[in-house]
C-alpha positions in Angstrom: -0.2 32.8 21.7 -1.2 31.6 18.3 -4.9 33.5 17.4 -5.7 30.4 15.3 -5.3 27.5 18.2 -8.6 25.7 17.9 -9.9 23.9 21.2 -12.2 20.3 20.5 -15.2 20.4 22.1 -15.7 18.3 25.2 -16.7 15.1 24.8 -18.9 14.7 28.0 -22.6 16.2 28.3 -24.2 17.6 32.1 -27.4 17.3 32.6 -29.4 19.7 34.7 -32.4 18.7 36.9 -35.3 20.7 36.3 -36.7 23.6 38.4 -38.7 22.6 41.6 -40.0 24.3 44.6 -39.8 21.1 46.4 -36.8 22.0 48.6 -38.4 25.4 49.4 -42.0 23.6 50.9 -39.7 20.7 52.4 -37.8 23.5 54.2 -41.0 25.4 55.2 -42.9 22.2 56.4 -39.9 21.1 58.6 -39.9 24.6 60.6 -44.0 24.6 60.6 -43.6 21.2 62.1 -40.6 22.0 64.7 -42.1 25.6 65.4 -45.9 23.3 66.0 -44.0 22.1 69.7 -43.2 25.9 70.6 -47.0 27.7 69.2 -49.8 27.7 70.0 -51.5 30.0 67.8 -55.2 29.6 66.9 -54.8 26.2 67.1 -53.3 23.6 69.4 -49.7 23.2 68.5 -50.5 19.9 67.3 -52.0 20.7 64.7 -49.4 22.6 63.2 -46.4 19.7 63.5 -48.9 17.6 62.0 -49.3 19.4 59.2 -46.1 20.3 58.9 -44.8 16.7 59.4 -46.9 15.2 56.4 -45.9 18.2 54.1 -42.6 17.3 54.8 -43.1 13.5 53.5 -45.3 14.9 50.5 -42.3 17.6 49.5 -40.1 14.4 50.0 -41.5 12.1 48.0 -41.9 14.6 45.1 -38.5 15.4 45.6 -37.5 11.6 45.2 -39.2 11.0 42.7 -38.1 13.7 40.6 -34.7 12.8 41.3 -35.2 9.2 40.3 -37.1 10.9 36.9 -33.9 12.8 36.3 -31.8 9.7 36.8 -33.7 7.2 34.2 -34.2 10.1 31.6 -30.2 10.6 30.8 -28.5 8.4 27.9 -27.8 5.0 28.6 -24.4 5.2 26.9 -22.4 8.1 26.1 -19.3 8.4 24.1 -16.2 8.5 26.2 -14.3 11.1 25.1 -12.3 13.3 27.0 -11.4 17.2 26.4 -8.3 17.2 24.6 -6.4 19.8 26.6 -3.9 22.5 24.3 -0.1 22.4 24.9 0.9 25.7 25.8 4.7 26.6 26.7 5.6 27.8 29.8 8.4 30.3 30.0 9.5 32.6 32.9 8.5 36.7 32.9 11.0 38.9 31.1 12.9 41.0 33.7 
């Protein structure tokens, strides 16, 4: 292979979403509120799948929203432009 090949760069852009510990208190409210029916520690258990149950919709609804802020921030229009891929010559090991 030739050192000199040059590769174009791709034409498309990703775009990460940003960090969120949304997912991690959605997680941990769902088991507070399923683990409320089975405890009852300190408090009725309740209490706890209550709690648990509207942290849930408030981790939700940030994580919706933030999804629907990472949709309307990216480009309208992009140029279409796929990655030209090199030509390369395949030939069979030598025995």
């Amino acid at each position: 292979m030739s050192a000199a090949r040059r590769v174009p760069e791709p034409g498309e852009l990703v775009h990460r979403p940003r960090p969120s510990w949304a997912p991690a208190v959605f997680s941990f409210a769902l088991a507070l509120a399923l683990c409320g029916a089975f405890v009852d520690f300190m408090f009725p258990g309740w209490i706890y799948s209550i709690a648990g149950g509207l942290l849930a919709l408030l981790a939700l609804r940030a994580m919706i929203g933030d999804a629907t802020r990472s949709y309307y921030r990216l480009p309208r229009r992009q140029r279409v432009r796929g990655a030209v891929l090199p030509v390369e010559r395949i030939s069979p090991p030598r025995s």
